[in-house]
C-alpha positions in Angstrom: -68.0 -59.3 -1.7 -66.6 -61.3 1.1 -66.2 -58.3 3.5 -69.6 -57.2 2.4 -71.3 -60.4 3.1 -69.6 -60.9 6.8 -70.2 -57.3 7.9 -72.1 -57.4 11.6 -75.3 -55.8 11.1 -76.2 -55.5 14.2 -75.3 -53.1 17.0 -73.5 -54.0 19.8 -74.8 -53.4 23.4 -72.6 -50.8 24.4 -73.5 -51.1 28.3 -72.9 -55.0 27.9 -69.1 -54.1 28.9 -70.1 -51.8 31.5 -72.3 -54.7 33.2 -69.7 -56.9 33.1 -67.7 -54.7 35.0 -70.1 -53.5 37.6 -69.0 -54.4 41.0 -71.1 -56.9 42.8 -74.1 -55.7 44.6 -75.0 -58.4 46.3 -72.1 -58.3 48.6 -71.6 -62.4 48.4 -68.3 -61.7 47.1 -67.3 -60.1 50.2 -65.0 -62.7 52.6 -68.4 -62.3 54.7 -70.3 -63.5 52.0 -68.3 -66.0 50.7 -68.3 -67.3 54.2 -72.3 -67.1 54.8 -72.4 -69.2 51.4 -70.1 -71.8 52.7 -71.7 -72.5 56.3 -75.5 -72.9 53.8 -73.5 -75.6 51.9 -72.5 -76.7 55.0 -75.8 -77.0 56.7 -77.3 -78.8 53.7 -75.0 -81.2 53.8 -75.4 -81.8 57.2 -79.1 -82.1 57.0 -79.1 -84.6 54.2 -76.4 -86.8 55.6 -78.7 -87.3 58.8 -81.8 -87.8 56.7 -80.3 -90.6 55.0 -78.8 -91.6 58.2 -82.2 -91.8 59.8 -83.4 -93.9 56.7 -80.8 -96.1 55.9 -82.5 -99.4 57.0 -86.0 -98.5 56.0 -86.5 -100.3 52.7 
């Protein structure tokens, strides 16, 4: 009764594994890629530091 009761009765995505697996497509794994990423983190930091640069003593 125990087995019975905890038997999965669903089906398993079979192509779940295969997605998993799939290389990236998207190329932003790449050293490019990783690299185009890091100068966009870059830039937004830049671009908030001098905004609240600019605004520091308006309050």
């Amino acid at each position: 009764m125990w087995r019975i009761a905890h038997q999965t009765t669903r089906r398993q995505y079979a192509g779940g594994v295969l997605f998993l697996m799939q290389a990236d497509l998207t190329g932003l794994s790449s050293p490019l890629g990783r690299i185009v990423i890091a100068l966009g983190l870059l830039a937004a930091i830049v671009v908030a530091v001098r905004f609240l640069w600019e605004n520091r003593n308006r309050r």
